[in-house]
C-alpha positions as CSV (number, residue, x, y, z in Angstrom):
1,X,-1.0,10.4,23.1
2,X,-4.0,12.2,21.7
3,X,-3.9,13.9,18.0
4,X,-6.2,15.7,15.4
5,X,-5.9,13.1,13.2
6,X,-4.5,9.3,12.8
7,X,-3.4,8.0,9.7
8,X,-3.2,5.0,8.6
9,X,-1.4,4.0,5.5
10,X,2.1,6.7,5.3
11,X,2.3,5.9,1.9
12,X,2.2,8.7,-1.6
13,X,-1.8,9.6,-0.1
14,X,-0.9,9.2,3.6
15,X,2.3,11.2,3.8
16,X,0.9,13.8,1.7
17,X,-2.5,14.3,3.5
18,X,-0.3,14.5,6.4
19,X,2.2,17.3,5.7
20,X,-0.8,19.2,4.8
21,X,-2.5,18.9,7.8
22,X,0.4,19.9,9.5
23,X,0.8,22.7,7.4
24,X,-3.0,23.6,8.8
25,X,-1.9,23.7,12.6
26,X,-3.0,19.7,13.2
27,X,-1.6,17.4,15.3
28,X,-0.8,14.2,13.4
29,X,0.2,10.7,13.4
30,X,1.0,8.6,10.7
31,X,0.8,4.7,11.0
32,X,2.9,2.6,8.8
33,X,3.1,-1.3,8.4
34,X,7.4,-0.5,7.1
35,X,9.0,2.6,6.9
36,X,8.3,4.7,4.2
37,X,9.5,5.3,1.0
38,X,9.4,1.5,1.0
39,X,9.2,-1.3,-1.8
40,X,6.3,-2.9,-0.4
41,X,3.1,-0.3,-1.8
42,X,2.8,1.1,-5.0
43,X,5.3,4.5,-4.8
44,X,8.4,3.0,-5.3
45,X,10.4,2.2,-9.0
46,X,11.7,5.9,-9.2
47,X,8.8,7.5,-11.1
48,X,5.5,8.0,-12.2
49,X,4.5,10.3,-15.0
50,X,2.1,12.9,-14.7
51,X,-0.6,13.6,-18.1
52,X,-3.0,16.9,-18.0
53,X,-5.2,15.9,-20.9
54,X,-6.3,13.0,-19.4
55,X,-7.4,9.9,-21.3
56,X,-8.9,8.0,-18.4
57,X,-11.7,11.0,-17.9
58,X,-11.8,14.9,-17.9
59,X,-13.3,15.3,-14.9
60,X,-9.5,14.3,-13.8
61,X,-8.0,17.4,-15.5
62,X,-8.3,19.5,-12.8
63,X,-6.8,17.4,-10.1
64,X,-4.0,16.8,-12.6
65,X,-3.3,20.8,-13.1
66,X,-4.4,21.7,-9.0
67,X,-1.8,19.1,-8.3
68,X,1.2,19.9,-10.8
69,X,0.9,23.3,-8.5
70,X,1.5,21.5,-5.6
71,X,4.1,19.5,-6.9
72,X,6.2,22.4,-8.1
73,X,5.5,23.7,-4.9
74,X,7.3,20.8,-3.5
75,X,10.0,21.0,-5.8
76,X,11.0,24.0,-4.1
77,X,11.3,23.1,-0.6
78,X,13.8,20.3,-1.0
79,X,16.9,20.0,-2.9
80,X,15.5,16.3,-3.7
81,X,14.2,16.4,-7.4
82,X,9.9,15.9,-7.8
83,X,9.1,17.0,-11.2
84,X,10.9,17.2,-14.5
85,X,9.7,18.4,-17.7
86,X,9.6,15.6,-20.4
87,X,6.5,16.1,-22.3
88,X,4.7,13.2,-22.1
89,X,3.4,11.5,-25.8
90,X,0.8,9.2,-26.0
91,X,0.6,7.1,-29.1
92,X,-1.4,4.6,-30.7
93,X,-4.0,3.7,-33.4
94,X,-6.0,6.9,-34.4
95,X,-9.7,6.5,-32.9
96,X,-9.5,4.9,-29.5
97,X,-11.4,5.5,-26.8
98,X,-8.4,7.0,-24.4
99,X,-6.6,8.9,-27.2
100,X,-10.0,10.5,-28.2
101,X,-10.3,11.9,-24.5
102,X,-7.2,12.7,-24.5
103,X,-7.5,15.0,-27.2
104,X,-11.2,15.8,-25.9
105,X,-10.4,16.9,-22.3
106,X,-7.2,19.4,-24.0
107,X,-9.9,20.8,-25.9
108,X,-12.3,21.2,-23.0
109,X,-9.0,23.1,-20.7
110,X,-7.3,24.4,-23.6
111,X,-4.4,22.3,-22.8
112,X,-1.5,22.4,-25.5
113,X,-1.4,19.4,-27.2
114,X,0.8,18.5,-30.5
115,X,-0.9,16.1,-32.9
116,X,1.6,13.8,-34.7
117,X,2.0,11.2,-37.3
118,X,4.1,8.1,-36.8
119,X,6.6,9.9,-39.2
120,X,7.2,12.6,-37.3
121,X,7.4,11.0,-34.1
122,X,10.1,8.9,-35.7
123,X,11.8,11.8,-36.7
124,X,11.9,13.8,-33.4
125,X,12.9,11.6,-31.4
126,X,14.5,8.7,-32.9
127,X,14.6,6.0,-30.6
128,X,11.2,5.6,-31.5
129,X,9.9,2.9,-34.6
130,X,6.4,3.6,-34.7
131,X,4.0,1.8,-38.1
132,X,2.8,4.4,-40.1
133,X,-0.9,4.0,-38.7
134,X,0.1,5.1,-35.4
135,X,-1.0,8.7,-33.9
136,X,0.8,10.5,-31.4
137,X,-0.8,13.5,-29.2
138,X,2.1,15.0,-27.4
139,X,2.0,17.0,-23.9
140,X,5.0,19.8,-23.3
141,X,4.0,20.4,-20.1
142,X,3.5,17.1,-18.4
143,X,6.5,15.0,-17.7
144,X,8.0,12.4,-14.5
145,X,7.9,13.0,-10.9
146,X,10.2,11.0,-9.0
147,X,7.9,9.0,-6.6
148,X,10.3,7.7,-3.5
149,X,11.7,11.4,-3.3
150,X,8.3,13.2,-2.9
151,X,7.2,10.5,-0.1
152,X,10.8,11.2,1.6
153,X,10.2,14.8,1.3
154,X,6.5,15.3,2.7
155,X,7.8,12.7,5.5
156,X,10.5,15.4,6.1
157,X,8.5,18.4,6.0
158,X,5.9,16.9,8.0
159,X,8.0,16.0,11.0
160,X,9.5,19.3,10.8
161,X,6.3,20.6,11.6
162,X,5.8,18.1,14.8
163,X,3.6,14.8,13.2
164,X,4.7,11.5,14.8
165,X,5.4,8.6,12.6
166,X,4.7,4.9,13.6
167,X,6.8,2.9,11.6
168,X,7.1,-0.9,11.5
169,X,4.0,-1.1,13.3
170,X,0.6,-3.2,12.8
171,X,-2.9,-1.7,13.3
172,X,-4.4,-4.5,16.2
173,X,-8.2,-3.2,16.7
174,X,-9.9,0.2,16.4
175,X,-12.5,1.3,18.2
176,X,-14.6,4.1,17.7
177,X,-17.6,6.5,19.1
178,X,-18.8,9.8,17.9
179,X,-16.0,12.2,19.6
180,X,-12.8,9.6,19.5
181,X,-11.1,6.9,17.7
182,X,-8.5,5.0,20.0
183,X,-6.1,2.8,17.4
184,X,-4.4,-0.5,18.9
185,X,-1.2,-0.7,17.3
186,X,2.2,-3.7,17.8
187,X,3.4,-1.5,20.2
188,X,0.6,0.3,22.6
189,X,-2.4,2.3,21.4
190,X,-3.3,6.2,20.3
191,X,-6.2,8.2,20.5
192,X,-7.3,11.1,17.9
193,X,-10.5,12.4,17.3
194,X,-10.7,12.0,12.9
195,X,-9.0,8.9,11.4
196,X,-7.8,8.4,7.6
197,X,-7.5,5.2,6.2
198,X,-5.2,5.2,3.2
199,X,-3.3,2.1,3.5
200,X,-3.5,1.1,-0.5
201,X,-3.5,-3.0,-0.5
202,X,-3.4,-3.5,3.3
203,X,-7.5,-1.0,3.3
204,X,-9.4,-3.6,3.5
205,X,-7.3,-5.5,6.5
206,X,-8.4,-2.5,7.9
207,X,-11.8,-1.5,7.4
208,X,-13.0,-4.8,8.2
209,X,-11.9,-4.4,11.8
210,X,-14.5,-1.9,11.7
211,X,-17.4,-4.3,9.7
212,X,-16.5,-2.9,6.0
213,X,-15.2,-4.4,3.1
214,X,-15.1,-2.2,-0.1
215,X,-14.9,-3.3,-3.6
216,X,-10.8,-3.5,-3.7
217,X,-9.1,-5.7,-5.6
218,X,-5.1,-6.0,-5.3
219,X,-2.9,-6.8,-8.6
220,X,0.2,-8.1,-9.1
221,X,2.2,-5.8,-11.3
222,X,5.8,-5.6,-13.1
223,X,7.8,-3.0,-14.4
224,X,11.3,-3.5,-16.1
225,X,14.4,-1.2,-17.0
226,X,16.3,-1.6,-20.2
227,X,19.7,-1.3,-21.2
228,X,20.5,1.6,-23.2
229,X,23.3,3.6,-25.0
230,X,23.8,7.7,-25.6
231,X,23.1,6.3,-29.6
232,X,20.1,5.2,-28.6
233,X,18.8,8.8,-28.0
234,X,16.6,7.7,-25.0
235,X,18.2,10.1,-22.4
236,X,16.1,12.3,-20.3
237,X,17.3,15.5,-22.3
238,X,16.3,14.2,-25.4
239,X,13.1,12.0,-25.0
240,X,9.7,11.9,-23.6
241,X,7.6,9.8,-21.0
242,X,4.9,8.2,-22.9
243,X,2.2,6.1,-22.9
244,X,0.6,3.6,-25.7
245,X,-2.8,2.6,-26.3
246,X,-4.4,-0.1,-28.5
247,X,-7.5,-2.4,-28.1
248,X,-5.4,-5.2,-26.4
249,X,-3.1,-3.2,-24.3
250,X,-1.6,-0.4,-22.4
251,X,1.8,0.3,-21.5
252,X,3.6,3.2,-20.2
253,X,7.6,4.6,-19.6
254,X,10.1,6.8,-19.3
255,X,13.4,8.0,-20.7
256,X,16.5,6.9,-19.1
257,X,17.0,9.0,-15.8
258,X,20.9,9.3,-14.8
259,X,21.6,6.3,-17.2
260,X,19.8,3.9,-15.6
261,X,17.7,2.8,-19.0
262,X,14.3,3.3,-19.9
263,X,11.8,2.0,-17.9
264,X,8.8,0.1,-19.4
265,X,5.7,-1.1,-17.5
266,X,2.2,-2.7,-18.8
267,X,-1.0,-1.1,-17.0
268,X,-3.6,-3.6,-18.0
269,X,-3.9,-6.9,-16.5
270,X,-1.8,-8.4,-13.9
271,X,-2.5,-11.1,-11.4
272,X,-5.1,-10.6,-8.6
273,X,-3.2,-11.2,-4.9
274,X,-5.1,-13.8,-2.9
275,X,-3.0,-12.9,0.2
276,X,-1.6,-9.0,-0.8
277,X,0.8,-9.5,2.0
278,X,3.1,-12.3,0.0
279,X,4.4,-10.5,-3.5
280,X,6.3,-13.0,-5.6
281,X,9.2,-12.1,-7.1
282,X,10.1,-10.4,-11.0
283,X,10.4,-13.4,-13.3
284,X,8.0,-15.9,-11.2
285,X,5.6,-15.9,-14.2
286,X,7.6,-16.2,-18.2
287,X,4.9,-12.6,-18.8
288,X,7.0,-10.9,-16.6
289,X,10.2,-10.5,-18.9
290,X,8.5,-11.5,-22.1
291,X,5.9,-8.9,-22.6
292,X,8.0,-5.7,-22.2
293,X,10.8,-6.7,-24.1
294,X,8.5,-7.5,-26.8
295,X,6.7,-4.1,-27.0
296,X,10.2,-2.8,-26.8
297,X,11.6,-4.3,-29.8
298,X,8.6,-3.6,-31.6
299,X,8.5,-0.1,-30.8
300,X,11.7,0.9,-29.7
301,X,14.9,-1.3,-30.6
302,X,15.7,-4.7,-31.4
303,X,18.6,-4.1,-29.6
304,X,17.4,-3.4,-26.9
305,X,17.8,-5.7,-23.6
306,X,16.4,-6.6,-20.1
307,X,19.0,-5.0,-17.6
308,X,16.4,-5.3,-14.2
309,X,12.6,-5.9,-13.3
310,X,10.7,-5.3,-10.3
311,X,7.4,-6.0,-8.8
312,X,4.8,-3.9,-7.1
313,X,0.7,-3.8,-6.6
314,X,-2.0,-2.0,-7.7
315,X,-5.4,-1.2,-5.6
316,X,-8.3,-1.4,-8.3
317,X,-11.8,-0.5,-7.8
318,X,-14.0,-2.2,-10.7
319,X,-14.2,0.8,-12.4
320,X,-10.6,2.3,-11.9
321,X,-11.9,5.4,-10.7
322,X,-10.6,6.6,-7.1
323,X,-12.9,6.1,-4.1
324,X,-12.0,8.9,-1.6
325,X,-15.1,9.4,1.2
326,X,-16.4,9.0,4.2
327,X,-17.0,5.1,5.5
328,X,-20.5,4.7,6.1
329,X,-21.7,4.9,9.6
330,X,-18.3,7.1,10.7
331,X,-18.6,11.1,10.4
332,X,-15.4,11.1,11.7
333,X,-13.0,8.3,9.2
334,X,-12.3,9.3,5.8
335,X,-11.0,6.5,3.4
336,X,-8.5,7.0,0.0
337,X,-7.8,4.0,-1.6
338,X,-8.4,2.3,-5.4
339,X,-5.6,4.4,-7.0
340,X,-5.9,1.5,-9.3
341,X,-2.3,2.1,-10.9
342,X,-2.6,6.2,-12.0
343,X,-2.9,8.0,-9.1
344,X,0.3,8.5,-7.7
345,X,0.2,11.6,-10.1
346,X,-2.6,13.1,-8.1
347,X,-1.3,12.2,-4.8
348,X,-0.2,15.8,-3.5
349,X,-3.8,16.9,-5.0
350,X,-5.7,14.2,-3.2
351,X,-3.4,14.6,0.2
352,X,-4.2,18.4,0.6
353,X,-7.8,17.9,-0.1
354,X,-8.1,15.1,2.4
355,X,-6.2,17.6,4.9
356,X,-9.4,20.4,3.8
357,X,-11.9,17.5,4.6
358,X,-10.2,16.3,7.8
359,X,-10.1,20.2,8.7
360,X,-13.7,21.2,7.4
361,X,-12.7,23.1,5.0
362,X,-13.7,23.1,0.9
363,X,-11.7,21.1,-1.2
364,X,-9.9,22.7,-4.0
365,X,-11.1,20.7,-6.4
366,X,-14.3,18.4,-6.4
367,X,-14.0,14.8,-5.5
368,X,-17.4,14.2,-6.5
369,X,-16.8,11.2,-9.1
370,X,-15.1,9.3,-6.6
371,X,-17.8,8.7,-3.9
372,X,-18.3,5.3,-2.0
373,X,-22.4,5.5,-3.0
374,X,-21.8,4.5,-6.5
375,X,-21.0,1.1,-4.9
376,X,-23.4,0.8,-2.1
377,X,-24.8,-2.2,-3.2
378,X,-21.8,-4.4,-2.7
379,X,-20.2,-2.4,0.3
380,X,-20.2,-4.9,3.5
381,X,-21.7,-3.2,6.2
């Protein structure tokens, strides 16, 4: 079988890149070491917020806004929910570097944002208990997107419109020339003429069947859900997704969706995977319940208790930015990896510009900032 373009790697990027290019005309295949939504990437755990006045950079904004577009788009093709409006609040000691960008890149778009004191935080919603030196810029227009259903959904959508999935199934050997790229899978080999390699931990397994390691690091990460009342007042109708910020930490979560309890999950750190195929279990290491529940008793309630915790990896580059371009040496392979734990929010922003780029077309948005050059030195070739 012969197609427009492989892809391999049908996770958040990969699925999405690949409903778009359907949407385009292109015949597609998507390659998949399980079958996604799975729990072995970095899309499952329910949700994922999505931010517009972005902390981690401006030059993010419009990605964020291009893809809350898309993602209401979504929303209306399924009867699966993809976005619901929270507001998101960040919060933390006035002057830091994220919540001055924050506040900086709202200015730059003219993004609403709602500056708050601890005390009226505390007051709004109550479930939180924030020290009075705590600041609080809140977002009405951000809010969650419910990860596993937008990767079932863009699966959906894009076999509807005739791509081929290749679940279960191992990449082997790739060879490549100028006009074709045949892909040895587990079970028997395809042909296309443009490959994308999105496959988050497993990239570097394989670009180096093609001579390339990239600067990709794979993390161990946890995420936990807490048990919860209707007295606590940390239902979706009544509280926000939020993310906090201080010189030794960053953690992030979400209301309690359906009564499941919030969710509560630390961005920084983590353990590097020396083999990102073997993911030990919640509660291997004593950080794994220990740290949550401690921000949430400082924060939230002292009531408050673990009810589940789950496991799952980030992709970092070393400066947390995306890398999203062409390998060197191939004209015809595109690469999207190094989400680096906050890009799943991007992801139907990032798949329909790699679907313009596979197809020759302008991107919507410019992926300057997240070019392979600015690591040439220590790309493997």
């Amino acid at each position: 079988m012969e197609y427009d373009v492989i892809i391999i790697g049908a996770g958040s990027m990969g699925m999405s890149a690949g409903y778009y290019l359907t949407e385009s005309g292109q015949k597609v295949a998507l390659i998949d070491s399980y079958d996604p939504p799975h729990e072995a990437g970095s899309h499952h755990g329910g949700t994922r917020l999505i931010r517009h006045a972005y902390g981690e950079g401006g030059n993010y904004v419009p990605l964020a806004l291009h893809s809350q577009k898309l993602w209401e788009a979504l929303d209306e093709k399924t009867e699966e929910r993809i976005f619901l409006r929270t507001g998101v609040l960040n919060f933390g000691v006035k002057g830091t570097v994220f919540l001055e960008t924050v506040k900086k890149s709202a200015e730059t778009h003219q993004l609403p944002l709602e500056v708050m004191t601890a005390e009226e935080i505390n007051k709004r919603w109550p479930g939180f208990q924030l020290d009075d030196d705590s600041i609080g810029y809140f977002e009405k227009n951000s809010g969650v997107l419910f990860s596993e259903n937008a990767v079932r959904t863009y699966r959906s959508l894009a076999v509807k419109n005739g791509a081929d999935i290749y679940v279960n199934n191992t990449v082997q050997a790739i060879e490549t020339n100028s006009n074709q790229i045949a892909v040895k899978l587990t079970d028997g080999e395809i042909k296309g003429k443009k490959l994308l390699i999105s496959a988050g931990k497993g990239t570097n397994q394989v670009t180096k069947l093609l001579g390339i390691t990239l600067p990709l690091t794979p993390v161990r990460k946890t995420f936990s859900w807490f048990k919860t009342t209707k007295e606590m007042n940390y239902t979706e109708e009544s509280f926000p997704g939020w993310g906090h910020i201080d010189d030794d930490s960053t953690y992030y979560g979400f209301p309690s969706m359906d009564g499941t309890g919030i969710k509560i999950g630390r961005h920084d750190q983590g353990r590097p995977l020396v083999d990102p195929g073997k993911l030990e279990p919640f509660g291997t290491y004593p950080e794994d319940e220990q740290e949550t529940l401690a921000f949430a008793h400082k924060y939230f309630s002292k009531d408050i208790e673990l009810k589940e915790g789950r496991v799952c990896t980030y992709t970092n580059t070393p400066d947390a930015d995306f890398i999203i371009d062409y390998l060197p040496g191939h004209a015809n392979i595109i690469v999207a990896c190094g989400f680096s734990g906050h890009g799943f929010k991007f992801a139907s922003g990032i798949g329909e510009s790699l679907a313009r780029l596979l197809t020759e077309r302008e991107s919507a948005v410019s992926l300057e900032s997240f070019r392979l050059s600015r690591f040439d030195e220590i790309v493997d070739r």
